[in-house]
Backbone as CSV, one residue per row, in Angstrom:
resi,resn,N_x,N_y,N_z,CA_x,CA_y,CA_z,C_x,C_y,C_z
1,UNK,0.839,-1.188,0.000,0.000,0.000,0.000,0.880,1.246,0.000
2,UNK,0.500,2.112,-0.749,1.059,3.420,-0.988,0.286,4.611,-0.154
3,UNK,0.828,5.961,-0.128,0.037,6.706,0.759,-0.451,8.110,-0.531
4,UNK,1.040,8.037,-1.539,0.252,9.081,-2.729,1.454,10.370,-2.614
5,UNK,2.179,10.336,-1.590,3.128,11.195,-1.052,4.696,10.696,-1.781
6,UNK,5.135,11.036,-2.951,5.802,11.174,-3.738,7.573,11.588,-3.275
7,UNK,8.511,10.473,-2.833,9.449,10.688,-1.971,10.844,11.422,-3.125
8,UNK,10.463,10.871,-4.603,11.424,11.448,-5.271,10.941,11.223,-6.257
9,UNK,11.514,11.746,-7.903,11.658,11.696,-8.852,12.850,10.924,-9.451
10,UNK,12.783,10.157,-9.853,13.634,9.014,-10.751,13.774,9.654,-12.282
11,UNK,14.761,8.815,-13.068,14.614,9.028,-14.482,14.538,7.919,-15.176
12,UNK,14.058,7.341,-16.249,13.373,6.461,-17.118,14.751,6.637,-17.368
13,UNK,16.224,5.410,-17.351,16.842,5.127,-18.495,16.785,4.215,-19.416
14,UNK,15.987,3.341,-19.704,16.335,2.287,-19.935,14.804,1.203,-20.389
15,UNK,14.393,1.367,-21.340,12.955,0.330,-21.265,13.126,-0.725,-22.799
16,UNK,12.975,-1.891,-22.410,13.054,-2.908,-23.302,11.857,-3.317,-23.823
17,UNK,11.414,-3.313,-24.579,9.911,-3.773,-25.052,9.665,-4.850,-25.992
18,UNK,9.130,-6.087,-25.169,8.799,-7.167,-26.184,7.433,-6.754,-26.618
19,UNK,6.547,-7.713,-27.689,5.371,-7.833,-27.365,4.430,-7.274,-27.201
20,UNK,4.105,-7.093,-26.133,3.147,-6.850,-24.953,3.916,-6.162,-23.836
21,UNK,5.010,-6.823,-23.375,5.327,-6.546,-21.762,6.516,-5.682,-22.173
22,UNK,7.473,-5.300,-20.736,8.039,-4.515,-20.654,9.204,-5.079,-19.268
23,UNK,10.750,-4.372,-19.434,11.380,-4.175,-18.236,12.035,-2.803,-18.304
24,UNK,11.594,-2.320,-17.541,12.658,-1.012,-17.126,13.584,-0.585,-16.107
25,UNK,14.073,0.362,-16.357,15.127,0.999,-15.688,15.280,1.566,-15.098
26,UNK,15.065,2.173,-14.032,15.041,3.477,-13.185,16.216,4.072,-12.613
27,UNK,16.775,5.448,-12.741,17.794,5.535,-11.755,17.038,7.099,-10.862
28,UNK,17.637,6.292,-10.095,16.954,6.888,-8.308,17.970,6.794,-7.428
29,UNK,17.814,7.978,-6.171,18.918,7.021,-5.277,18.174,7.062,-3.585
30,UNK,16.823,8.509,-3.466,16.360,8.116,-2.159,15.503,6.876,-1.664
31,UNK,14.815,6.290,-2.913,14.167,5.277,-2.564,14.549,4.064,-2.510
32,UNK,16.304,3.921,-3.472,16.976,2.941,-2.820,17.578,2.251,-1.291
33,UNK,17.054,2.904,-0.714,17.384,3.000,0.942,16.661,1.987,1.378
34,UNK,17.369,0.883,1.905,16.219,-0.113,2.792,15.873,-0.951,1.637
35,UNK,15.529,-0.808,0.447,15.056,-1.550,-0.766,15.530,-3.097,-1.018
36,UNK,14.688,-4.043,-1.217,15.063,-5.424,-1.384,14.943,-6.067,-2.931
37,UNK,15.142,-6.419,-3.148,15.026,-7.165,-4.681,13.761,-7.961,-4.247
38,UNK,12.599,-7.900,-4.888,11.434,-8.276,-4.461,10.318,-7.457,-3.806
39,UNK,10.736,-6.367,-3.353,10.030,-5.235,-2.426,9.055,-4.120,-3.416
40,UNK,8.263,-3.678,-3.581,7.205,-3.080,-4.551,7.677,-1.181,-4.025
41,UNK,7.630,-0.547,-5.071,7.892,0.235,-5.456,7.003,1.157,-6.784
42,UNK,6.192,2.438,-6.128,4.903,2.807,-7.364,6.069,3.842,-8.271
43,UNK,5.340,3.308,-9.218,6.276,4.311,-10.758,5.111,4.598,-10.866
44,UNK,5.009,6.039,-11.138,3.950,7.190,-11.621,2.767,6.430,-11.544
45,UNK,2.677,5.915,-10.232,1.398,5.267,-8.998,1.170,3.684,-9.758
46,UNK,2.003,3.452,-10.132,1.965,1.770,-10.629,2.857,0.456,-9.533
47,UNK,2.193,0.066,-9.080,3.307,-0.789,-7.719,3.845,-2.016,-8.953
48,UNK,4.947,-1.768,-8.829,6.041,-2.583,-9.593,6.852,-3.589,-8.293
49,UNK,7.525,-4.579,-9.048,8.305,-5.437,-8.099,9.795,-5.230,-8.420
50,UNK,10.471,-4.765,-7.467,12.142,-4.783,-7.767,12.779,-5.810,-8.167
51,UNK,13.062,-5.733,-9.475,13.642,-7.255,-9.660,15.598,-7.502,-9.723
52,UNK,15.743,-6.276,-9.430,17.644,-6.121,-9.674,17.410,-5.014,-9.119
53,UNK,18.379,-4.564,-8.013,19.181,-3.124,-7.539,20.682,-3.078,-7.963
54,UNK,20.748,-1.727,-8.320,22.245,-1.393,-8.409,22.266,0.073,-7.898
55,UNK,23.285,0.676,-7.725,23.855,1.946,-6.746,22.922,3.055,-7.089
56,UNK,22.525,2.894,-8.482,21.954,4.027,-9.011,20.795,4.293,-9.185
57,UNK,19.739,2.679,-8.900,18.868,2.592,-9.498,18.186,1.243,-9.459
58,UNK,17.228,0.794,-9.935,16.355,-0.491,-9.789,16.338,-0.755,-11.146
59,UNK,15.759,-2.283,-11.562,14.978,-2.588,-12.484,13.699,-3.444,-12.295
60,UNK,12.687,-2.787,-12.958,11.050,-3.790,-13.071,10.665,-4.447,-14.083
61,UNK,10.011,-5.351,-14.090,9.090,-6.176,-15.110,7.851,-5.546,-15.284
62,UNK,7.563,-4.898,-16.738,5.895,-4.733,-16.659,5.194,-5.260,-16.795
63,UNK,4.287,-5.930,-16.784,3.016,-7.238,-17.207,2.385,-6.552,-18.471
64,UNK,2.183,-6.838,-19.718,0.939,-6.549,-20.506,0.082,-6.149,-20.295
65,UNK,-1.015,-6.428,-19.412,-1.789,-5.388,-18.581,-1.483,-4.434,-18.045
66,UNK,-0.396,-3.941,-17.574,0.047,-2.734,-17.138,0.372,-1.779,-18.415
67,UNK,0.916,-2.290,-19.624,1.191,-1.624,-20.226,-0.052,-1.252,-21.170
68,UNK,-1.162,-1.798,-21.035,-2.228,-1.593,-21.508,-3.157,-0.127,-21.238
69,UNK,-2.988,-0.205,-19.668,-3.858,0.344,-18.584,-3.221,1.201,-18.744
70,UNK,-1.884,1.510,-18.512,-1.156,2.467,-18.242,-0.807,3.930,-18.675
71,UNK,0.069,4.476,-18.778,0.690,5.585,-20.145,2.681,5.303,-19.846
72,UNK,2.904,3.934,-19.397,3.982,3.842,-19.147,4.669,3.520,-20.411
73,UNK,3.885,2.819,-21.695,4.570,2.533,-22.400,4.509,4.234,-23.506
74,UNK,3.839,5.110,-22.753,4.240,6.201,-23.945,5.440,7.195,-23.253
75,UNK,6.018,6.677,-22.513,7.100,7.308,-21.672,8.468,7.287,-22.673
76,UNK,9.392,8.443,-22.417,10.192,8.852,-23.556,11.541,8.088,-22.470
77,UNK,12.700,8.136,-22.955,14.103,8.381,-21.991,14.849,9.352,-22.856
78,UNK,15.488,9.916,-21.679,15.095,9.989,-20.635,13.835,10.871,-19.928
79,UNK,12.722,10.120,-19.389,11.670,10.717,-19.270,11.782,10.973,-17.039
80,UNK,10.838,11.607,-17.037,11.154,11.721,-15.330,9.684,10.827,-14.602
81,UNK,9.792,10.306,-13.584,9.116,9.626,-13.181,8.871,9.903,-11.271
82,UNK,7.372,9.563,-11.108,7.019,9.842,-9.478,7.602,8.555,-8.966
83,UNK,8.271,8.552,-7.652,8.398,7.233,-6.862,8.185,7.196,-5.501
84,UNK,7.763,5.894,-5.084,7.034,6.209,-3.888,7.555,4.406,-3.066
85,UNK,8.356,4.485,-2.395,8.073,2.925,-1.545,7.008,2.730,-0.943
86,UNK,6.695,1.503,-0.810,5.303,0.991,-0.106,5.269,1.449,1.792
87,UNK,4.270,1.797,2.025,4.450,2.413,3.186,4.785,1.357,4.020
88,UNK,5.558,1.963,5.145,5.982,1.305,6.320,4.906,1.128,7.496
89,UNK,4.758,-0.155,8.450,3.948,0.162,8.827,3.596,1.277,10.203
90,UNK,5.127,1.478,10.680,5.332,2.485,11.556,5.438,3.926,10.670
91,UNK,4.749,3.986,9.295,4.923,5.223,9.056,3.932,6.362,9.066
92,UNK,3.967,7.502,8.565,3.397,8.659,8.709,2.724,8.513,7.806
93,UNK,1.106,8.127,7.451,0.001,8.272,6.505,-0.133,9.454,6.237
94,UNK,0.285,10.233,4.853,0.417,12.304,4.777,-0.466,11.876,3.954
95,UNK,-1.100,10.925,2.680,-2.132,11.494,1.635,-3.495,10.420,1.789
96,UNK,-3.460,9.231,1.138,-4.666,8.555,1.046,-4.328,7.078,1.036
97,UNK,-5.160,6.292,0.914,-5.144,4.703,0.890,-5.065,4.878,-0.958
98,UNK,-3.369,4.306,-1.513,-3.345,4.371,-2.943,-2.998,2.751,-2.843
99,UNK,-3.267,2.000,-3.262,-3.429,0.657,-4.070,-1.742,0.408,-4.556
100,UNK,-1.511,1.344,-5.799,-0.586,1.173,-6.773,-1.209,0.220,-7.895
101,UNK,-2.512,0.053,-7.703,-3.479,-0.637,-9.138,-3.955,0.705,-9.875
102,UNK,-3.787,0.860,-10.912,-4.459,2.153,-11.517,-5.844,1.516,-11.820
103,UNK,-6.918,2.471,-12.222,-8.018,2.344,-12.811,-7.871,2.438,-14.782
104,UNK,-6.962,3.267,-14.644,-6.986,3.567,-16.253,-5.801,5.163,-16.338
105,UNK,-6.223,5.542,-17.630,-5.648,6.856,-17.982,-6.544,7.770,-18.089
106,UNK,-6.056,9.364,-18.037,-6.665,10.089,-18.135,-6.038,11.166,-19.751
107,UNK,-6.487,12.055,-19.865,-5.309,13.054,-20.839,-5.636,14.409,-20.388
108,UNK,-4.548,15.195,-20.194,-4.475,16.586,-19.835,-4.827,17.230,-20.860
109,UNK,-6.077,18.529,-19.967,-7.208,18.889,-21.262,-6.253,20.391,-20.806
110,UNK,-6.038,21.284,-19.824,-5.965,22.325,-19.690,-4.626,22.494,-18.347
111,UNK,-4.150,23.600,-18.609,-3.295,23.901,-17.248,-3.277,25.925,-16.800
112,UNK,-3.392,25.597,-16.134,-3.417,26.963,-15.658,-3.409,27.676,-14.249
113,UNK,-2.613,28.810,-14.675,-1.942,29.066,-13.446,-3.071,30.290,-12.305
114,UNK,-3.162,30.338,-11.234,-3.950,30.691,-10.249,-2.589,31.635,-9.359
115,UNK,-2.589,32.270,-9.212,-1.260,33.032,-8.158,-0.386,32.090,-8.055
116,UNK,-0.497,31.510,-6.787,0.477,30.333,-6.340,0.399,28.821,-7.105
117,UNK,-1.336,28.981,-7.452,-1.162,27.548,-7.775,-1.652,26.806,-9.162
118,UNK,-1.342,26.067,-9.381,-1.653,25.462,-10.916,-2.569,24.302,-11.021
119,UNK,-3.924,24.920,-11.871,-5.023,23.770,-12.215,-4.477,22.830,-12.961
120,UNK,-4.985,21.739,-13.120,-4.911,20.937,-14.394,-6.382,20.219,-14.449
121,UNK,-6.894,20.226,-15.631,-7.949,19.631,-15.882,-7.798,18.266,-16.895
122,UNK,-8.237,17.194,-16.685,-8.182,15.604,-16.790,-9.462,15.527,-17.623
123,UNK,-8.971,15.072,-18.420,-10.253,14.159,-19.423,-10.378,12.872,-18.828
124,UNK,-11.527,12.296,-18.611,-11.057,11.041,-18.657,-12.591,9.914,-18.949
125,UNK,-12.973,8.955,-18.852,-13.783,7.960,-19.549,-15.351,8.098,-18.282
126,UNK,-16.074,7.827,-18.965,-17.037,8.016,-17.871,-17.003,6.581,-16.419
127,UNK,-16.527,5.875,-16.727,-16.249,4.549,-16.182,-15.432,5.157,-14.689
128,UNK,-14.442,6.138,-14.852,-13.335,6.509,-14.376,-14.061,7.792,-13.265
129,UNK,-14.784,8.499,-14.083,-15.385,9.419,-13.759,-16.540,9.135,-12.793
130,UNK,-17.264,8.160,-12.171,-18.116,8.059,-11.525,-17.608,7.504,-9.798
131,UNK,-15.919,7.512,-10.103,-15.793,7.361,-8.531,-14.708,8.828,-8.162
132,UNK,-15.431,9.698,-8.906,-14.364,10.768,-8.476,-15.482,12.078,-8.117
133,UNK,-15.258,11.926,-7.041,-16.191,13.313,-6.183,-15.189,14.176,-5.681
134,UNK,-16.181,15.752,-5.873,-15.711,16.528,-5.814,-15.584,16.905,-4.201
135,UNK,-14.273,17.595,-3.673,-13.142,17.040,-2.355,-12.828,15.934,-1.783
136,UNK,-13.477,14.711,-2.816,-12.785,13.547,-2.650,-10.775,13.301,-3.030
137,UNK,-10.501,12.004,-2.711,-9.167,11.914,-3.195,-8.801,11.293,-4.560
138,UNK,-8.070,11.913,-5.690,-7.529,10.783,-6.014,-5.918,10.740,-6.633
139,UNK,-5.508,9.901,-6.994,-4.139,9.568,-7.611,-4.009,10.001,-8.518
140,UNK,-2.837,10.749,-9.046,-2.742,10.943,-10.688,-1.408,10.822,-10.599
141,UNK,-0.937,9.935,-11.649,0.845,9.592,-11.464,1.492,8.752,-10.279
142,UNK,0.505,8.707,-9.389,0.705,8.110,-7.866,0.527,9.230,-6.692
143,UNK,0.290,10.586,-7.608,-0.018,11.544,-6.266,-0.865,11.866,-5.931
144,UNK,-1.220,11.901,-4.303,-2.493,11.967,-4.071,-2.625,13.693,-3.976
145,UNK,-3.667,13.911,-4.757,-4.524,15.321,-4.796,-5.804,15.018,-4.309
146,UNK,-6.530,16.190,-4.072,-8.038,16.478,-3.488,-8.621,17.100,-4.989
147,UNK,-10.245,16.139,-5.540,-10.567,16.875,-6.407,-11.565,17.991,-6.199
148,UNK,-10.753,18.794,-6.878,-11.467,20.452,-7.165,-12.681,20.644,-7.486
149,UNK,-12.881,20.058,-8.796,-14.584,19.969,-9.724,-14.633,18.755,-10.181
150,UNK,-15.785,18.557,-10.537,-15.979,17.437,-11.792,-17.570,17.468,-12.638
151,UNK,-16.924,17.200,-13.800,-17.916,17.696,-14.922,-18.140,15.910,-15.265
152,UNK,-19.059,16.288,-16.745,-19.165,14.820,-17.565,-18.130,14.496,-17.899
153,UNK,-17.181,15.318,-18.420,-16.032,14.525,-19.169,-14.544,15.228,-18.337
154,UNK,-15.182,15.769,-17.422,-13.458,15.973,-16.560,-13.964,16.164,-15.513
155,UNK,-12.284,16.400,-15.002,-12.193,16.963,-13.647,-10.784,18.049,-13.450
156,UNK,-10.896,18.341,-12.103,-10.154,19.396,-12.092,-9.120,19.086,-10.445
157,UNK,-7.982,19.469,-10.842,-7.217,19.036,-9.670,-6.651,20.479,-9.291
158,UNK,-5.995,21.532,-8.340,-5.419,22.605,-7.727,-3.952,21.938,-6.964
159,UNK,-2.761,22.518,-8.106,-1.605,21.739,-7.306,-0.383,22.937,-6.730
160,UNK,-0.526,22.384,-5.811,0.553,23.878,-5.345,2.059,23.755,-5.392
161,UNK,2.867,24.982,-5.488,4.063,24.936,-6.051,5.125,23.673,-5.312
162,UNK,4.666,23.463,-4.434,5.583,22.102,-4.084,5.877,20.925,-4.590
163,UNK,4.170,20.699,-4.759,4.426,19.186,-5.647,4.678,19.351,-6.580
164,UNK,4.308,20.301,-7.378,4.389,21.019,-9.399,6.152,20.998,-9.175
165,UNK,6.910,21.303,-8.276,8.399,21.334,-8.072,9.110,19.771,-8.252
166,UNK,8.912,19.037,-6.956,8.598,18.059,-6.233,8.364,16.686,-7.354
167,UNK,7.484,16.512,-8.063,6.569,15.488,-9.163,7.330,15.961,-10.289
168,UNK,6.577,14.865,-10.770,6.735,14.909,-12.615,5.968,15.389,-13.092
169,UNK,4.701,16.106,-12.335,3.765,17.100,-13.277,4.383,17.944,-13.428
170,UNK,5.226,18.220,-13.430,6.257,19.724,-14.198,6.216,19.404,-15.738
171,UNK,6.301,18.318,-15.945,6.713,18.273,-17.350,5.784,17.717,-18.222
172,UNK,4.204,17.723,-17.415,2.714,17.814,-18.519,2.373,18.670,-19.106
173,UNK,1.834,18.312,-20.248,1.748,19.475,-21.126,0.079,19.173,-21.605
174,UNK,-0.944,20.344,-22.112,-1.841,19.434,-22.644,-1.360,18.626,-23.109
175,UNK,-2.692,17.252,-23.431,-2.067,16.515,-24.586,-2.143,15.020,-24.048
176,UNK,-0.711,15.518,-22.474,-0.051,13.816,-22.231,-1.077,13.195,-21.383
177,UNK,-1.054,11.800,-21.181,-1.252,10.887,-20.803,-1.205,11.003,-19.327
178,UNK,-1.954,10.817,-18.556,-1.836,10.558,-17.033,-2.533,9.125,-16.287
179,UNK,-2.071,8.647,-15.331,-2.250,7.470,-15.131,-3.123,7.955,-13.803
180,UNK,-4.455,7.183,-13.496,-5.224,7.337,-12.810,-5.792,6.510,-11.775
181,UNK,-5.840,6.485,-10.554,-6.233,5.377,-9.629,-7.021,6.300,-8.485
182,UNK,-8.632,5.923,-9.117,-10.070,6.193,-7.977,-9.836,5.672,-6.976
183,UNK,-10.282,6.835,-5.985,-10.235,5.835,-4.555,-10.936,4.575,-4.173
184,UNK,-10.120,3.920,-3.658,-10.390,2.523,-3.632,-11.734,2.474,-2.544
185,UNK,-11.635,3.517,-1.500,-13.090,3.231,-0.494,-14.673,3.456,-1.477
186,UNK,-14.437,4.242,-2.309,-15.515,4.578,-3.409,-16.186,3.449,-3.896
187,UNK,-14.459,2.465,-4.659,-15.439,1.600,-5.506,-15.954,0.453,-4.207
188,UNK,-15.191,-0.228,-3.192,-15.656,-0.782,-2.199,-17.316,-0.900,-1.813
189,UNK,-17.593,0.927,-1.891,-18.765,0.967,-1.166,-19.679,0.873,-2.270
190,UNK,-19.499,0.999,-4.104,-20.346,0.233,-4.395,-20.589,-0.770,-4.872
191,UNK,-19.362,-1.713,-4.871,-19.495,-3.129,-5.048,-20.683,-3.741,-3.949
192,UNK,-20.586,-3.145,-2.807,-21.402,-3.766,-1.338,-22.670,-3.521,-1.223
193,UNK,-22.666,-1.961,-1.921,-23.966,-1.254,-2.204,-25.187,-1.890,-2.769
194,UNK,-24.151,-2.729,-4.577,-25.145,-3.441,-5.251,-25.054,-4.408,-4.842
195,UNK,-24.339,-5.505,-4.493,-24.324,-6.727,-4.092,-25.760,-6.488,-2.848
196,UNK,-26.358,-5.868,-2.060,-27.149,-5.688,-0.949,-28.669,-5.078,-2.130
197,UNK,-28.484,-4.667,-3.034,-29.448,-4.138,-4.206,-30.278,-5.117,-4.862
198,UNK,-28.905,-6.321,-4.780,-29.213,-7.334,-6.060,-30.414,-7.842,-5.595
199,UNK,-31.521,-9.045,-5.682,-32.406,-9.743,-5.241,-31.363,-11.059,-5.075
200,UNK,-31.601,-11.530,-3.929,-31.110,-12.939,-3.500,-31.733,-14.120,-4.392
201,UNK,-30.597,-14.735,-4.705,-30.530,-16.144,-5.450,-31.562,-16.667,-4.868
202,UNK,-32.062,-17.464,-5.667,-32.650,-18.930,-4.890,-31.884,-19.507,-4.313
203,UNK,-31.760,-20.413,-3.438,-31.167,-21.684,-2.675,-31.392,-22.368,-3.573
204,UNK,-30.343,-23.559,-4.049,-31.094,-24.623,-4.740,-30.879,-25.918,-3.610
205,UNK,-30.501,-25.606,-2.341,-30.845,-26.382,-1.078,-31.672,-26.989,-1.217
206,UNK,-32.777,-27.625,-1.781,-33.828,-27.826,-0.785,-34.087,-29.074,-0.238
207,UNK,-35.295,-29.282,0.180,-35.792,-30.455,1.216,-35.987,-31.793,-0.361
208,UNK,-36.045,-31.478,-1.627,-35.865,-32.339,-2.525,-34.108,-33.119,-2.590
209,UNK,-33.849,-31.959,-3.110,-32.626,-32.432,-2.798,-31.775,-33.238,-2.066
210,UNK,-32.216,-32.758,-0.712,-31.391,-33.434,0.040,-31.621,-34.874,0.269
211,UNK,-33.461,-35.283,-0.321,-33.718,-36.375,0.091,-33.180,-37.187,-1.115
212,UNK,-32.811,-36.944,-2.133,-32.961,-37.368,-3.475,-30.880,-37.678,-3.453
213,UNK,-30.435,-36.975,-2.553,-29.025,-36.817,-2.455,-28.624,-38.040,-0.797
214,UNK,-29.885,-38.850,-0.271,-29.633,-39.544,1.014,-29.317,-38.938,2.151
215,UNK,-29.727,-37.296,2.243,-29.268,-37.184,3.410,-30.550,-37.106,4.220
216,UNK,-31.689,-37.045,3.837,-32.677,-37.269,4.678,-33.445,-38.478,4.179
């Protein structure tokens, strides 16, 4: 589990592409600290598995599905990237409950600047769009923001000069690709919602059965 709180910026050196799947490269050096070969690690809010460390940097395996879901495979090198280790459990929770499962992508419709701080407005699918309420949380890249607005076909995030410093949203432009993960308590509550909606099955238990099966 991730918290959305973005400990450094890495750089994309290195991506091999079969297929479908993917391994990449990262060079980083605060989140190498403590790091195990095997230990999960979110790239621009994607929980990846460390599969090699070296001084400078990690390498991951992408799955086909990730590169599907993602906007990892439209990533340039050297491109810059959010990173985040999986939280500790003695640690400081600063943003939200992030997964490191995305929901999908979004694409940057607008950016604009406010005094201190900078909008960005998200296109994104209506699928995507129905677990995102407005001062709810969600992920974009792996960072957790509070959303601003939300329309039919967007939404709107307010990012202040730290993280715009801080992240790899420095270097969105309309246009790119953003990787998106709804809060996970959202969809929870309506998986439970309808499952309690649905009308209950029949039993096919019954007093036939059981006699027809010897137990009565």
């Amino acid at each position: 589990m991730f918290t959305g709180i973005i400990e450094e910026t890495g750089e994309l050196s290195e991506i091999k592409k079969e297929t479908l799947s993917a391994k990449i490269k990262i060079r980083c050096q605060k989140v190498l600290d403590g790091t195990k070969i095997g230990d999960s690690i979110a790239v621009n809010g994607i929980c990846l598995t460390v599969t090699s460390l070296a001084k400078d940097g990690f390498t991951a395996d992408v799955m086909a599905e990730t590169m599907r879901r993602s906007s990892l495979s439209g990533l340039k090198i050297p491109g810059k990237v959010n990173l985040e280790r999986a939280m500790a459990a003695d640690g400081r929770f600063g943003g939200h409950i992030v997964s490191g499962h995305i929901d999908g992508t979004g694409r940057v419709t607008g950016i604009q600047q406010e005094e201190n701080a900078v909008w960005y407005t998200i296109a994104a699918e209506p699928g995507l769009l129905r677990y995102i309420v407005e001062k709810g949380s969600v992920a974009l890249d792996g960072i957790s923001l509070t959303v601003a607005k939300v329309t039919e076909q967007d939404f709107q995030v307010s990012v202040i000069p730290h993280t715009r410093k801080e992240t790899a949203l420095s270097e969105k432009r309309a246009g790119s690709l953003i990787n998106i993960e709804c809060d996970v308590v959202g969809k929870y509550i309506e998986k439970l919602i309808s499952r309690k909606a649905a009308p209950a099955q029949e039993s096919r238990l019954t007093e036939q059965f059981l006699s027809e099966h010897g137990f009565l």
